[in-house]
TORZA-366204 format. One record per residue: residue number from 0; residue in three letters; x, y, z of N, C-alpha, C in turn. Coordinates in steps of 0.001 Angstrom, whole numbers, plus 524288, in hexadecimal, padded with zeros to 5 digits. Atoms other than C-alpha are relative to their C-alpha. Layout:
N
(NUM; ALA; (X; Y; Z); (X; Y; Z); (X; Y; Z))
...
END
This chain:
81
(0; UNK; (8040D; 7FC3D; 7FEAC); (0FE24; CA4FD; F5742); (80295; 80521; 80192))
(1; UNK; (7FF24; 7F97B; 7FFF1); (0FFAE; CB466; F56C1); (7FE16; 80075; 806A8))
(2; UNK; (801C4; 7FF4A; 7FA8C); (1009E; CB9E5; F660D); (7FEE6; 8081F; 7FDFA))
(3; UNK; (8038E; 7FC33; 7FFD9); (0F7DA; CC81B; F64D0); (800BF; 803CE; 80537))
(4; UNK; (80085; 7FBCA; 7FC1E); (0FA5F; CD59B; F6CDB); (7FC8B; 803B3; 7FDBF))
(5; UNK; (802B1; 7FF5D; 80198); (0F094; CDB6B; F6D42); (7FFA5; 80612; 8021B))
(6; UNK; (7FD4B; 7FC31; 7FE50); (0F240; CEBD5; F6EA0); (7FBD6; 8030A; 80036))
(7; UNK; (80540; 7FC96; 801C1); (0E43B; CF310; F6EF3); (7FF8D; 7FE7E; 7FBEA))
(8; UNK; (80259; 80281; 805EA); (0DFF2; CF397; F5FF5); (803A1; 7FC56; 7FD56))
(9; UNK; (7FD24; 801E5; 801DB); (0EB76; CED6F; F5B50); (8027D; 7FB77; 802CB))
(10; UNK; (7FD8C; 8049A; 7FDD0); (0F100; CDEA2; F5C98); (80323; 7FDF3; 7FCA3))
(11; UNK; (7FA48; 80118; 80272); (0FEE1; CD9D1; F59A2); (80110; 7FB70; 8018B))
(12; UNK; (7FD80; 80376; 7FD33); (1037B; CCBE5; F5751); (80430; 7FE86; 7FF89))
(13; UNK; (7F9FF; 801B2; 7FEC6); (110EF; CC43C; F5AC1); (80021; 8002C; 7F92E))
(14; UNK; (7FDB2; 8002B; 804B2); (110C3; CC2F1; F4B8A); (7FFE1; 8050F; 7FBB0))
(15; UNK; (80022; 7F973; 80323); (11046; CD1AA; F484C); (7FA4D; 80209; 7FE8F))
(16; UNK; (805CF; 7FDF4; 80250); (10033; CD310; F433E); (7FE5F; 80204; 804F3))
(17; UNK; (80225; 7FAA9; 7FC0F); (0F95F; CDEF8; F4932); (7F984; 7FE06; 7FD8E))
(18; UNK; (8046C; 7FFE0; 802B2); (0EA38; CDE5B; F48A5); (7FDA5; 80589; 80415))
(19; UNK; (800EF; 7FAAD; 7FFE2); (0E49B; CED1A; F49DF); (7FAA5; 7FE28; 801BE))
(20; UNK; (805E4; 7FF84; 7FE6E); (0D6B1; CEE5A; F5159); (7FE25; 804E7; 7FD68))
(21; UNK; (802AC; 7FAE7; 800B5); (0CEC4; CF841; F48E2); (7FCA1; 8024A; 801B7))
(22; UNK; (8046F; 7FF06; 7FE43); (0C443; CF6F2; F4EFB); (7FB4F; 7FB6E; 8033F))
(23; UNK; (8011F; 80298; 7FC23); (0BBA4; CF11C; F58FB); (7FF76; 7F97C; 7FCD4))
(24; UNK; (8013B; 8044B; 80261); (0B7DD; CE463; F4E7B); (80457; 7FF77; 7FC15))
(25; UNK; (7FA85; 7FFBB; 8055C); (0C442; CE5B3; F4483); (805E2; 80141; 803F3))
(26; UNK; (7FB96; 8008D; 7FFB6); (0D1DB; CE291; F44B2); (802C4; 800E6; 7FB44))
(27; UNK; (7FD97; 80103; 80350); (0DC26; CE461; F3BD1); (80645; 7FE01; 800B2))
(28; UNK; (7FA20; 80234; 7FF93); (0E7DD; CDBB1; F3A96); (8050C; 80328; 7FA7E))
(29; UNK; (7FD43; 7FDCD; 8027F); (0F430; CDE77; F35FC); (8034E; 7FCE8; 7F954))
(30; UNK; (7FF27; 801D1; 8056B); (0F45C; CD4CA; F2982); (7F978; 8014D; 7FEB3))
(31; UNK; (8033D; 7FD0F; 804EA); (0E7F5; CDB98; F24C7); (7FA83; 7FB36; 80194))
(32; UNK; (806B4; 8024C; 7FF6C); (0DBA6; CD1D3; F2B56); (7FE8A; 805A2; 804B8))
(33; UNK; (803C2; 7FC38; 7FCE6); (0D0F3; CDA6D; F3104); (7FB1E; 7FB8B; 80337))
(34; UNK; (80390; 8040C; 7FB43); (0CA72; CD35F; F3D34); (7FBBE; 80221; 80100))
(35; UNK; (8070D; 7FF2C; 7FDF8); (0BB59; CD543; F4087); (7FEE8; 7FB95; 804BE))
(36; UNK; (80210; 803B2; 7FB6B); (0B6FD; CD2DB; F4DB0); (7FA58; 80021; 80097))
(37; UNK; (803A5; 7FF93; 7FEE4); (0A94E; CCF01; F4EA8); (7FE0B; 7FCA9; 80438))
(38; UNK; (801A5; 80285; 7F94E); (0A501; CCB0A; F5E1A); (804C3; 7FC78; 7FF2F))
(39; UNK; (7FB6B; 80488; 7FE20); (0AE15; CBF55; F6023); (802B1; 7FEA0; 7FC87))
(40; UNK; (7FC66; 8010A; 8042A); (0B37B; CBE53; F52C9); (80202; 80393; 7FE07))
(41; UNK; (7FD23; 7FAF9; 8064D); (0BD5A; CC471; F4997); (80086; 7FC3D; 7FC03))
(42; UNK; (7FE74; 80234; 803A5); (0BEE8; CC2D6; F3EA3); (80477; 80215; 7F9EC))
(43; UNK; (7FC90; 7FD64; 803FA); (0CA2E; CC54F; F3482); (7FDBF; 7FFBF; 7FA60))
(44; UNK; (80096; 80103; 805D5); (0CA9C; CC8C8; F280E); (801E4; 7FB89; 7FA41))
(45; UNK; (7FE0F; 80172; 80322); (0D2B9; CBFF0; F2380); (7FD39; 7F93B; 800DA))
(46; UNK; (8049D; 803B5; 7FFCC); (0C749; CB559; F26EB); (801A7; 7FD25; 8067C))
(47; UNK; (7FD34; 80252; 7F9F7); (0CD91; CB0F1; F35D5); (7F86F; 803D0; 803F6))
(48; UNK; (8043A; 7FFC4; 7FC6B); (0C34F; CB12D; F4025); (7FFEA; 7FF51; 806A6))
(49; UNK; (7FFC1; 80098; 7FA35); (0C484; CB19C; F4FD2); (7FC1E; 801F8; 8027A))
(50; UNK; (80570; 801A2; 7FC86); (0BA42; CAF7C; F5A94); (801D7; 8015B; 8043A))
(51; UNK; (7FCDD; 7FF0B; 7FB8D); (0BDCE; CB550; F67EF); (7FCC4; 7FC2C; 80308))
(52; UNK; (80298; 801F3; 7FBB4); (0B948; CACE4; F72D2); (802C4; 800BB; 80558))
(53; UNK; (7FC96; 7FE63; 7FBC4); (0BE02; CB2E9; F7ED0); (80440; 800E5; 8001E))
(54; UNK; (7FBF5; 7FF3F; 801A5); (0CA77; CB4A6; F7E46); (80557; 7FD60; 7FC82))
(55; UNK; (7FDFF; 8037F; 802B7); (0CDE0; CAB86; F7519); (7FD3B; 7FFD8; 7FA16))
(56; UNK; (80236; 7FD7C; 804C4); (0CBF1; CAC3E; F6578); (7FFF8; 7FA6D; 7FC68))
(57; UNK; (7FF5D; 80498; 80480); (0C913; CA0C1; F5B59); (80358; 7FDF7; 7FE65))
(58; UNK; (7FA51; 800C3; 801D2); (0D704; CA08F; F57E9); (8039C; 7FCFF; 80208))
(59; UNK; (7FBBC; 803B9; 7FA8C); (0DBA7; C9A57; F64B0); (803B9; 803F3; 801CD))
(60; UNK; (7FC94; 7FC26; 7FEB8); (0DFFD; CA7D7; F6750); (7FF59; 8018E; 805EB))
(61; UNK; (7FFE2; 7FDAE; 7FB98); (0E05B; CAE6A; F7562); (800E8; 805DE; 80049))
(62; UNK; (7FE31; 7FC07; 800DB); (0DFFC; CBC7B; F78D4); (800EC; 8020A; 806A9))
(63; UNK; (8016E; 7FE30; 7FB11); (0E222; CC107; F86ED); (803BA; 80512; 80189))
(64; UNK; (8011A; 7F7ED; 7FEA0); (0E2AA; CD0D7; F89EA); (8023A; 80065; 7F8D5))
(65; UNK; (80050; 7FE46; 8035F); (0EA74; CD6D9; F7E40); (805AB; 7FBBB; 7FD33))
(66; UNK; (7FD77; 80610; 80467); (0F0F1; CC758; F79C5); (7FD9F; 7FDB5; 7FCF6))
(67; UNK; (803A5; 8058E; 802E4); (0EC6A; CBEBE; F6FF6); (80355; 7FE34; 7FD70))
(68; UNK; (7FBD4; 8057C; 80250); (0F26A; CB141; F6B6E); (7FE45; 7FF41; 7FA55))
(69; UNK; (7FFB0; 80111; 80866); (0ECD0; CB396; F5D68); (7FB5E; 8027D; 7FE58))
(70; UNK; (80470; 7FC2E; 801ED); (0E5EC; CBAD5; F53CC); (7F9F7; 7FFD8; 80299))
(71; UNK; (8050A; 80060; 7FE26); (0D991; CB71F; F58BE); (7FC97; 8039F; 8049F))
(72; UNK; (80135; 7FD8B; 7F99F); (0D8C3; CBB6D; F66D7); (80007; 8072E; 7FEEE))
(73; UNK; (7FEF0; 7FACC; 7FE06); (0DD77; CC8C3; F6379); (7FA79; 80384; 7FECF))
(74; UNK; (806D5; 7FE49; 801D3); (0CEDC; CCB13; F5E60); (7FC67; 8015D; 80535))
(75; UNK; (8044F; 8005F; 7F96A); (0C89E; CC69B; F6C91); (7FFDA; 805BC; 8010E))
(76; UNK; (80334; 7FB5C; 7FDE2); (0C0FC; CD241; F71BF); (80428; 80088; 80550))
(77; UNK; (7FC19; 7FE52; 7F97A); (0CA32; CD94C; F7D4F); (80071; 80732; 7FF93))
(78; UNK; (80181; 7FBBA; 7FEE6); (0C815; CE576; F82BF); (80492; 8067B; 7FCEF))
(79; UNK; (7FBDE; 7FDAF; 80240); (0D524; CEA13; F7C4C); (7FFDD; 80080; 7FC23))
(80; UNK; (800D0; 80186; 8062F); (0D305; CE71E; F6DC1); (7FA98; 7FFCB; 7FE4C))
END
């Protein structure tokens, strides 16, 4: 599992992929999926799907302030991102 810093619009993980915030519901990663957040879900383009539930994401991910233990979490709603 990928560990996620998470920098204002932009989040960097231990395995080099950047995913770009364009905008309040869109993401863009840095192999080319475009994420859509709609209320508690995103969803990628490349058909992947995550569910925030508190601070924890479908994935079995975790996100707490500007960490997350995997793609998933780095979606969760936080006042920073």
């Amino acid at each position: 599992m990928s560990f996620w810093q998470i920098l204002g619009r932009l989040a960097v993980s231990s395995e080099g992929e950047t995913i770009q915030r364009v905008s309040d519901t869109t993401s863009v990663s840095s192999d080319g999926t475009t994420y859509t957040r709609m209320g508690s879900t995103t969803v990628g383009s490349d058909g992947s799907t995550f569910t925030q539930m508190g601070s924890f994401s479908t994935d079995g991910s975790t996100r707490m302030g500007s960490t997350a233990t995997g793609l998933g979490a780095v979606f969760n709603k936080q006042d920073d991102w």
